[in-house]
C-alpha positions as CSV (number, residue, x, y, z in Angstrom):
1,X,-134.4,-123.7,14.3
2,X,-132.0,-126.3,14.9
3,X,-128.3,-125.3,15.3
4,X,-126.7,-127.4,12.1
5,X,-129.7,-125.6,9.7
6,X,-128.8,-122.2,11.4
7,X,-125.1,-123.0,11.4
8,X,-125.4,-124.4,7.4
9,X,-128.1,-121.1,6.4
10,X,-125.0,-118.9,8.1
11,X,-122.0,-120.6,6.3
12,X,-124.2,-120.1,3.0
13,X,-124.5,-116.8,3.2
14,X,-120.7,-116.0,4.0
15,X,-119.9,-118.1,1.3
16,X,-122.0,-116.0,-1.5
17,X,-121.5,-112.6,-0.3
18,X,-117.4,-113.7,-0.7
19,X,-117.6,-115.1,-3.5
20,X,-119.7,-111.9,-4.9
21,X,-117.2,-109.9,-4.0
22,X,-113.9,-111.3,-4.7
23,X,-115.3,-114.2,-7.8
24,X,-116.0,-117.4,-6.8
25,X,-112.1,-118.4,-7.8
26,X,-110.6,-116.6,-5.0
27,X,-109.1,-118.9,-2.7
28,X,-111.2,-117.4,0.2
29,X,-114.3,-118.0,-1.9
30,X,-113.7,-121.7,-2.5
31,X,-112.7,-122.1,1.4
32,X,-116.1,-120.9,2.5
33,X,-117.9,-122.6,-0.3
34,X,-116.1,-125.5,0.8
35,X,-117.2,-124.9,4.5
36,X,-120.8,-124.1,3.4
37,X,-121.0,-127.9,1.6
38,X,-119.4,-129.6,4.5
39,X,-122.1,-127.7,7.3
40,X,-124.7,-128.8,4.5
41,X,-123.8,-132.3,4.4
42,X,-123.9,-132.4,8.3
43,X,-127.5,-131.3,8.4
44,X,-128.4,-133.3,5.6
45,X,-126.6,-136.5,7.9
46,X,-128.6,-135.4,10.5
47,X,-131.9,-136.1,8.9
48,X,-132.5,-132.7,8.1
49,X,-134.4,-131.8,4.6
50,X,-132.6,-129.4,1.8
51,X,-136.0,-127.1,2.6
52,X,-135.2,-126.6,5.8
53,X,-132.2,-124.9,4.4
54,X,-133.5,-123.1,2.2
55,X,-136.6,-121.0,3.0
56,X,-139.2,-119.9,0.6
């Protein structure tokens, strides 16, 4: 898989396991949420589709 997809799929994850367990408020929630949209957007830039983000 190509590194930006593996590297958004990654920051994704981080971002919704923190944000179950602390609320998606918490400051550290909102950073990786934040970090997950901005690795998103870099795929997405690169030509990348949303479903190779997200598998089935």
């Amino acid at each position: 898989m190509a590194p930006l997809i593996d590297a958004a799929r990654a920051a994704q994850q981080r971002a919704a396991r923190a944000a179950l367990a602390v609320g998606p408020a918490h400051p550290l929630a909102r950073l990786l949420l934040a970090a997950a949209a901005l690795a998103a957007a870099a795929a997405w830039d690169a030509g990348h589709r949303v479903s190779d983000l997200h598998r089935d």
